[in-house]
Backbone as a ProteinNet text record, in pm:
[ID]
protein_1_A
[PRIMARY]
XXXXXXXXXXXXXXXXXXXXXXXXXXXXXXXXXXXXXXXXXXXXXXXXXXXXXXXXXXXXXXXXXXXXXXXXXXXXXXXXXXXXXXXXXXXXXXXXXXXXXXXXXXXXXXXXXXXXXXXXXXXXXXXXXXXXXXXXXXXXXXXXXXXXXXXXXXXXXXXXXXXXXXXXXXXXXXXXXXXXXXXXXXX
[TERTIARY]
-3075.7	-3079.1	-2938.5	-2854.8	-2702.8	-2677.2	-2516.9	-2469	-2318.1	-2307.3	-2185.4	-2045.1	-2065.1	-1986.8	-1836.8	-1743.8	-1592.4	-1547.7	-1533	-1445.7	-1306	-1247.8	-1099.8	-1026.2	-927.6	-817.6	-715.9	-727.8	-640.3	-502.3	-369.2	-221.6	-246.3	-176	-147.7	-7.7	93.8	289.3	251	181.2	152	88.1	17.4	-100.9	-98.8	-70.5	-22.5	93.6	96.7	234	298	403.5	504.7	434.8	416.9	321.7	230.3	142.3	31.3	22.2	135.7	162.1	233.9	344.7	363.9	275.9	200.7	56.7	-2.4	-15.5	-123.2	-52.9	74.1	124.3	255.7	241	333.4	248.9	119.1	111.9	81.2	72	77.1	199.9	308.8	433.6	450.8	416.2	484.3	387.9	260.5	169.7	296.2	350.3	412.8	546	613.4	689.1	697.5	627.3	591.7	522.5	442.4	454.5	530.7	587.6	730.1	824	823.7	928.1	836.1	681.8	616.9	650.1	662.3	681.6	847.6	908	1048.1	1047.3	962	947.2	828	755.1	654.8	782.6	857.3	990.9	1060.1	1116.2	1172.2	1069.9	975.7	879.7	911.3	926.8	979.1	1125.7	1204.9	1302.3	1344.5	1286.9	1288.5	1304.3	1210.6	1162	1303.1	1314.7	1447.4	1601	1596.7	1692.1	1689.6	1596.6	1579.4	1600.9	1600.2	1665.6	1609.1	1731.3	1815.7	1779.5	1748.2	1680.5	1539.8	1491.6	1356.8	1333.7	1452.1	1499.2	1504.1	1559.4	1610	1465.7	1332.3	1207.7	1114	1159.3	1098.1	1049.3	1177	1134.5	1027.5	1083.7	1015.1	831.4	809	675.4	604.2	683.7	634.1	627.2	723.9	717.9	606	565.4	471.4	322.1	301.7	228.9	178.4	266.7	310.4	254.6	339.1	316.6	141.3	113.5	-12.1	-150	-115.6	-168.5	-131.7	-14.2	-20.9	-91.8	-59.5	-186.4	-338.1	-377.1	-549.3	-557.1	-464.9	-507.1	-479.6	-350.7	-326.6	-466.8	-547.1	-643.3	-753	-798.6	-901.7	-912.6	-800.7	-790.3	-847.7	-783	-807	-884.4	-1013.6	-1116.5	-1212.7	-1212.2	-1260.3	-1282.6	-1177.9	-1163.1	-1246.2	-1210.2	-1316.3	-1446.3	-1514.1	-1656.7	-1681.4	-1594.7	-1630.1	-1618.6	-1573.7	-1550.2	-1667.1	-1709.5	-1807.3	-1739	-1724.2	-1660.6	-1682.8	-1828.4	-1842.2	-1820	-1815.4	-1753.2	-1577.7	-1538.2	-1389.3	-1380.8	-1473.5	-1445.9	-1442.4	-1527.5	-1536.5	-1380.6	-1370.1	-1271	-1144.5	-1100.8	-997	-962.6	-1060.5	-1038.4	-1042.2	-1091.9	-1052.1	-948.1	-863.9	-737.8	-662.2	-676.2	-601.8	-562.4	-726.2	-686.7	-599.8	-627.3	-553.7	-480.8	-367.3	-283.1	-176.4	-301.5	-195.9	-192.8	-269.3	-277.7	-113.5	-148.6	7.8	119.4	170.5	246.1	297.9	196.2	241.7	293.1	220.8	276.6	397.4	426.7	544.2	636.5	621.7	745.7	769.5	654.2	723.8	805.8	760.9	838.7	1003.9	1008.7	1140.7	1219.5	1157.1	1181.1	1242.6	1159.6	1148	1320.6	1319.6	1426.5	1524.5	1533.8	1661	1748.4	1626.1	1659	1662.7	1595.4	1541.2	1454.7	1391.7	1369.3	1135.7	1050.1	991.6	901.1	933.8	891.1	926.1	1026	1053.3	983.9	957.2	865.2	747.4	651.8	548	552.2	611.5	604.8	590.3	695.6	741.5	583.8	562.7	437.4	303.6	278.4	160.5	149.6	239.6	261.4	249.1	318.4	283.9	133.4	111.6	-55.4	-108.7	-129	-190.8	-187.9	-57	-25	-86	-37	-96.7	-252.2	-350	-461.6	-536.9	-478.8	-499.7	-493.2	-347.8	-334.6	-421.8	-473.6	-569.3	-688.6	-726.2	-841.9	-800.2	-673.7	-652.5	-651.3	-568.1	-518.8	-671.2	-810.1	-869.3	-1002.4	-952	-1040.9	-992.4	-848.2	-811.8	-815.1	-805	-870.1	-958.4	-1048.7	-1222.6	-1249.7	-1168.1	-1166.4	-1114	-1012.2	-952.1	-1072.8	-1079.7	-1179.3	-1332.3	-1362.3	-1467.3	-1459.6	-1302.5	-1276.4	-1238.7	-1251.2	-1205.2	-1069.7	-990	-830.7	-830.1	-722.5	-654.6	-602.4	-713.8	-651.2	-508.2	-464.7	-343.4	-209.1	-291.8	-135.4	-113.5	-252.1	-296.6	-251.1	-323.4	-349.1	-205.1	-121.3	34.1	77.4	90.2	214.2	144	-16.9	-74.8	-130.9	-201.4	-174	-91.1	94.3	153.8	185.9	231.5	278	150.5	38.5	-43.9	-31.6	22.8	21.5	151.1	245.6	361.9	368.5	294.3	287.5	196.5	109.7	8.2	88.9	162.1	256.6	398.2	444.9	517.3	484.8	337.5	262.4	235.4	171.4	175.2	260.7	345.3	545.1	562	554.4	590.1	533.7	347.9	307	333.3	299.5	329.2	459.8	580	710.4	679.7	608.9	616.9	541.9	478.8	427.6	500.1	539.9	611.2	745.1	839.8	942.6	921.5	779.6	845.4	738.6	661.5	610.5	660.4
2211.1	2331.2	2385.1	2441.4	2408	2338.1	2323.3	2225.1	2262.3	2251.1	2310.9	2182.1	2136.4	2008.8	2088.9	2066.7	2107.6	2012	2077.5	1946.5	1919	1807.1	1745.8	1773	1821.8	1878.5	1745.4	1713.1	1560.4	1612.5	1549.6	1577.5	1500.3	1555.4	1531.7	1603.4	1505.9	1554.4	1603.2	1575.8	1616.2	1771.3	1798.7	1909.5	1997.8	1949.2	2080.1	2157.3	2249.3	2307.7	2265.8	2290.9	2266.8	2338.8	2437.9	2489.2	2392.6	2359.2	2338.9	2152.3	2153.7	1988.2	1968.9	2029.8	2067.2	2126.3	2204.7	2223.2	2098.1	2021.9	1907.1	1754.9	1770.6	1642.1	1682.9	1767	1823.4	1797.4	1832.3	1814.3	1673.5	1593.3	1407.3	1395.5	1435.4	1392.5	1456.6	1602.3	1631.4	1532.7	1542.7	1438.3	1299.1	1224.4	1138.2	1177.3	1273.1	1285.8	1324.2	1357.4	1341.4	1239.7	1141.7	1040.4	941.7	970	889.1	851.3	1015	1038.2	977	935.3	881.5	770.7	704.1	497.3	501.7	538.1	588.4	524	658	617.1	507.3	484	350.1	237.3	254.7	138.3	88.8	249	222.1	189.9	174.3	88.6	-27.9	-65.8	-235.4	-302.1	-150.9	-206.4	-333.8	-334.1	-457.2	-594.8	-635.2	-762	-739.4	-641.1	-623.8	-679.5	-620.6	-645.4	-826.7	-829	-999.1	-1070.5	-1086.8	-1189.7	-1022.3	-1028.5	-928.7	-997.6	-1118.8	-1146.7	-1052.2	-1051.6	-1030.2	-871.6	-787.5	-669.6	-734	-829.7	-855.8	-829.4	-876.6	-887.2	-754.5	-671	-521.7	-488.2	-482.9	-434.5	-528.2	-644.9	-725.7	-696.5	-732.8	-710.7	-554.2	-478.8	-360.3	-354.5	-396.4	-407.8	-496.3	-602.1	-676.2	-603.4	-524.9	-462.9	-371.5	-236.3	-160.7	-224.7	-296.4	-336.9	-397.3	-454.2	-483.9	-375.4	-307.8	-169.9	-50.1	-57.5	30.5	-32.7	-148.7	-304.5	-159.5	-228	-178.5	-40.5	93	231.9	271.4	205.2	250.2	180.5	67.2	41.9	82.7	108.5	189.1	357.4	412.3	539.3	549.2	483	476.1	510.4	382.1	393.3	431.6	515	579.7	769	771.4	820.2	837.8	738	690.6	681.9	643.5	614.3	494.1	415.7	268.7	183.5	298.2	209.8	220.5	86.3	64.1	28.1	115.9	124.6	-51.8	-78.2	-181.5	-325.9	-288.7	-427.1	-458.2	-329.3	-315.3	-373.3	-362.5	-368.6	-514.7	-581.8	-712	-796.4	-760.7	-826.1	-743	-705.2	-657.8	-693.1	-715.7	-827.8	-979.8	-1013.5	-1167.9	-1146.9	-1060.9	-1064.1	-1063.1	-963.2	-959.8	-1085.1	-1164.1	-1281.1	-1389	-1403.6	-1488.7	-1475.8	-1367.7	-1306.3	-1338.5	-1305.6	-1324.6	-1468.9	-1537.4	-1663.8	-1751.6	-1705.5	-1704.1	-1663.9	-1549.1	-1508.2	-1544.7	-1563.2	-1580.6	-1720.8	-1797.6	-1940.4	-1990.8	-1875.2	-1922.2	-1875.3	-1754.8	-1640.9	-1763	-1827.1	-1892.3	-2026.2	-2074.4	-2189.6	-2152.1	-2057.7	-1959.4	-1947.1	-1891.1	-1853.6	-1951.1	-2023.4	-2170.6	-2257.9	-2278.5	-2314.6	-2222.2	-2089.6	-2015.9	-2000.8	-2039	-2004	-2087.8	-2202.2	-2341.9	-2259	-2134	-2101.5	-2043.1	-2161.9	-2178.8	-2005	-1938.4	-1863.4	-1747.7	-1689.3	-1611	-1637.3	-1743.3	-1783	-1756.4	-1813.4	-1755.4	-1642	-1595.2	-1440.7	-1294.4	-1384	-1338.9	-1368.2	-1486.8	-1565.3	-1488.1	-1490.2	-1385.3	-1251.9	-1240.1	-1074.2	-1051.2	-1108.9	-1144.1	-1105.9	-1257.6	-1251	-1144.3	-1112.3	-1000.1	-861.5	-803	-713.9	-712.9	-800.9	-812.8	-824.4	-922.9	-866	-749	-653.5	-522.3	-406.6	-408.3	-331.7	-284.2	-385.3	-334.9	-229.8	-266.7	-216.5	-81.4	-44.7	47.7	172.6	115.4	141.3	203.6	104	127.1	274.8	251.1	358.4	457.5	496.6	642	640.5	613.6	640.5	678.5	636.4	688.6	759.7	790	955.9	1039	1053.7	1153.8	1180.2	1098	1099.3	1193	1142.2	1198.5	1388.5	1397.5	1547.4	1606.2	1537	1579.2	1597.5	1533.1	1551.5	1452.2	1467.5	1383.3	1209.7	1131	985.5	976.9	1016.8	914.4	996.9	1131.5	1223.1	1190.7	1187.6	1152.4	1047.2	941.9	780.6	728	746.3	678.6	696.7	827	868.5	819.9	868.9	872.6	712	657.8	508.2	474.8	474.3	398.1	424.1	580.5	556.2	530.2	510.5	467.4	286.5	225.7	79.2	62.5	129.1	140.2	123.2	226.7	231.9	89.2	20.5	-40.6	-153.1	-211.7	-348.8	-312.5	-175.3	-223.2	-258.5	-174.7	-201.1	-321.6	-396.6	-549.3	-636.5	-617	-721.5	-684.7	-552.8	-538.8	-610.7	-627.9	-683.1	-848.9	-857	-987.1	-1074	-1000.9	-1055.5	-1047.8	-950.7	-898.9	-1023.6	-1080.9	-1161.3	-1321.8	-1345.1	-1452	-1440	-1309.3	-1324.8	-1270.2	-1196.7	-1116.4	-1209.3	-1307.9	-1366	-1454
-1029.4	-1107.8	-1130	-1000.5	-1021.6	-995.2	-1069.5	-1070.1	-1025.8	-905.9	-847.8	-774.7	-881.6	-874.7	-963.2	-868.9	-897.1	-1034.6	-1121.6	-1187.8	-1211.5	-1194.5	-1175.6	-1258.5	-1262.3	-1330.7	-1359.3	-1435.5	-1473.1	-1537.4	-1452.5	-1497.9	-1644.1	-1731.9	-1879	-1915.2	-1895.9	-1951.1	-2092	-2167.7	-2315.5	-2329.4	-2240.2	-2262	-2178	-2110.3	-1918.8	-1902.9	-1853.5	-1800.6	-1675.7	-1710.6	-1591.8	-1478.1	-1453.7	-1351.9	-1279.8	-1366.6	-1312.5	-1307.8	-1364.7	-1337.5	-1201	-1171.3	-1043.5	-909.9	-941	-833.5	-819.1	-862.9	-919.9	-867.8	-866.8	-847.1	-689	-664.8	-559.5	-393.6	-367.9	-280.5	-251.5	-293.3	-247.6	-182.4	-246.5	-242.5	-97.3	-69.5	35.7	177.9	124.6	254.1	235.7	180.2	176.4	221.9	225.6	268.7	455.6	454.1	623.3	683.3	587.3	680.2	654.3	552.7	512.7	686.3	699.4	849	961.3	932.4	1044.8	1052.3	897	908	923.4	934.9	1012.3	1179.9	1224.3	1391	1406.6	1291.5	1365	1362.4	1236	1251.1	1356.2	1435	1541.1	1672.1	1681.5	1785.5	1793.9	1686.6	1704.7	1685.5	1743.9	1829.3	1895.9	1949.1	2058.3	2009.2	1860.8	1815.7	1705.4	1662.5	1573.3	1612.8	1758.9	1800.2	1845	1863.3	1946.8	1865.5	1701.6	1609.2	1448.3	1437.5	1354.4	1200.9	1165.9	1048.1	1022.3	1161.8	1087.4	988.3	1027.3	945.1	805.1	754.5	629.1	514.3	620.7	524.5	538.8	596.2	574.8	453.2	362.2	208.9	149.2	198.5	104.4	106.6	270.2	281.8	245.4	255.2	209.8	77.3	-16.4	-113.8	-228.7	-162.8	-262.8	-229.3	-114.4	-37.5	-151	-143.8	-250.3	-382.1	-444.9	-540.9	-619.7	-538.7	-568.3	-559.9	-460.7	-447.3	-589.1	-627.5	-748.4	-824.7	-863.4	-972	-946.4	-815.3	-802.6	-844.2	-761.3	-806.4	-933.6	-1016.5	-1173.9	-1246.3	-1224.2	-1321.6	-1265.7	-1120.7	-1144	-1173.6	-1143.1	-1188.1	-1338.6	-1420.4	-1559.4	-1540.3	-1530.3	-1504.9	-1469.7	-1316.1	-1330.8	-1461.8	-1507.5	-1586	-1700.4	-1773.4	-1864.4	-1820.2	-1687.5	-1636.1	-1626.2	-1654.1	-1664.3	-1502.8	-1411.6	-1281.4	-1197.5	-1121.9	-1056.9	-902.9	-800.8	-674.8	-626.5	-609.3	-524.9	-601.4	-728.3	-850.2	-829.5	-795.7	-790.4	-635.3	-528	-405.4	-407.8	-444.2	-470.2	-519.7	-656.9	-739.2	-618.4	-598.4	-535.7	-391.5	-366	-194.5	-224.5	-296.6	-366.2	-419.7	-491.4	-545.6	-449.2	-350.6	-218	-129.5	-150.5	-42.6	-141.1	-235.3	-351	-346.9	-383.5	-378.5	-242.5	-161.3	-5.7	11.1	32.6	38.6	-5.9	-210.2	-227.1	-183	-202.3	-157.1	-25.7	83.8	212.5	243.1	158.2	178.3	68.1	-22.8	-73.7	-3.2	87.8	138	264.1	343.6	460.2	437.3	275.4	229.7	234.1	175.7	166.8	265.1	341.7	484.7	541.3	566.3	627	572.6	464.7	403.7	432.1	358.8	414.6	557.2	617.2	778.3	889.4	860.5	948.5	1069.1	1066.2	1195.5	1164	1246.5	1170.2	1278.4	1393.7	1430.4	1280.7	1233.4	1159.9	1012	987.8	838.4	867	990.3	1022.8	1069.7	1070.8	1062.4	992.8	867.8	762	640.3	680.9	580.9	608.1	753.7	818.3	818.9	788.1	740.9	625.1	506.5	399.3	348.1	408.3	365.2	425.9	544.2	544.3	484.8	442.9	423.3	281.5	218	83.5	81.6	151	141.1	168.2	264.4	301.6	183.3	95	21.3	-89.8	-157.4	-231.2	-235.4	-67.1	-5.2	-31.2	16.4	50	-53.2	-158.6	-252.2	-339.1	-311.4	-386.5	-355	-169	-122.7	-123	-104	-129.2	-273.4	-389	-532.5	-497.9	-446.6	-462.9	-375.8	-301.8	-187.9	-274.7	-328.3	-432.6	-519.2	-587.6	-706.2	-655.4	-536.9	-500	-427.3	-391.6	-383.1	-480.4	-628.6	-769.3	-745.8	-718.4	-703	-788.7	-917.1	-978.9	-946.6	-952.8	-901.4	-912.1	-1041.2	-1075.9	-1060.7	-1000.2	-927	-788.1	-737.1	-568.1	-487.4	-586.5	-493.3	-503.7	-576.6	-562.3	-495.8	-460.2	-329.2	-225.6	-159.3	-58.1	-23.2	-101.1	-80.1	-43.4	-133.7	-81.2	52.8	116.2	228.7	316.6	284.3	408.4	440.4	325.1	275.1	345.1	315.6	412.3	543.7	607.2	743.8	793.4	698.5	747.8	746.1	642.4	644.9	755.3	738.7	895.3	1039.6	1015.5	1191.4	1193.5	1074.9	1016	1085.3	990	992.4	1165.1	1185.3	1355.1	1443.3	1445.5	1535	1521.2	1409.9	1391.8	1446.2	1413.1	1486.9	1619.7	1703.7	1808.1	1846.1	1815.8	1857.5	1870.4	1740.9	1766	1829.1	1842.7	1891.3	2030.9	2136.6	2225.3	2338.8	2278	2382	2450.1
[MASK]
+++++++++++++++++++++++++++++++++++++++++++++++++++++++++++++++++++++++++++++++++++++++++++++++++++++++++++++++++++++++++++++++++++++++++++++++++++++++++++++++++++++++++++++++++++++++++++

C-alpha cells in the first residue's frame, strides 16, 4: 500500500550541483581514505617477508593493481546496469567468477613466467603467480557485491563502489601477496 522505498539520487556532472555532487561522492572517498591508512599498517605486517628478499616489494603494485583493475571492469558495467534495470545479481555472479578464474588463471601464469625469467628465483614467481591468481579471482566478487550493497541502500553505485571496492580489493590482495610470500619465504 506504501511504498516507502528511498529512491537513489544518481551523480550526473551535467545536471547536479556542485553541492550535491560533492555530498554524494565525498563520503566513499573519506571511508577510503581511512582504510587507505589501514592497508598502510596491514603492509607493514609483512615486514618480516619484505625484509627477507626485498624483491618481493617490487610486485605490490602490480598485484594490487590488476586486482583493482578488473574490479573497476565488473562495478563500472554493472552499475550501468543496474541503472538501466537490466542487471540480474546472480547472472552477473556467475559470469564474473568465471571471468575471475579465467582471468586469474592467466594472469597468474603469465606473471610467474615473468617472474620466473626476471629473477631465476622460482619461490618469488610462485608467489608472485599465486597471488596473482588469487587476487584477481577475488576481485570481481568483490567489486560486484559492494555494487549491490550500495544499490540496495540506494546509494549511488557509480559514486560508491569505486572508492569502497577498491580499497577493500586493496587490503584483500595485500593480505593476499602477504600471506602468500609469508609462506613461501618464512617457512
Amino acid at each position: 500500500m506504501f511504498n516507502h522505498k528511498k529512491e537513489t539520487i544518481y551523480a550526473d556532472d551535467d545536471t547536479e550541483t556542485l553541492s550535491l555532487l560533492m555530498r554524494l561522492r565525498l563520503p566513499p572517498l573519506i571511508i577510503g581514505l581511512f582504510f587507505g591508512i589501514g592497508i598502510s599498517f596491514l603492509t607493514s605486517r609483512f615486514e618480516e617477508v619484505l625484509t627477507k628478499n626485498i624483491h618481493t616489494a617490487f610486485f605490490i603494485p602490480f598485484v594490487v593493481y590488476l586486482a583493482d583493475a578488473i574490479g573497476t571492469q565488473t562495478e563500472t558495467i554493472f552499475s550501468r546496469d543496474l541503472k538501466t534495470g537490466k542487471a540480474s545479481f546472480h547472472g552477473y555472479l556467475i559470469k564474473e567468477a568465471s571471468i575471475g578464474l579465467l582471468t586469474g588463471i592467466l594472469f597468474g601464469g603469465v606473471s610467474f613466467g615473468i617472474v620466473l625469467w626476471w629473477f631465476s628465483d622460482v619461490r618469488l614467481a610462485l608467489s608472485v603467480g599465486i597471488s596473482t591468481f588469487l587476487a584477481i579471482f577475488i576481485a570481481p566478487l568483490i567489486a560486484l557485491c559492494t555494487t549491490q550493497v550500495l544499490s540496495d541502500l540506494n546509494i549511488d553505485p557509480a559514486t560508491g563502489s569505486g572508492p569502497i571496492a577498491t580499497v577493500i580489493q586493496d587490503a584483500t590482495s595485500i593480505i593476499i601477496y602477504g600471506m602468500v610470500s609469508s609462506i613461501f619465504f618464512l617457512s
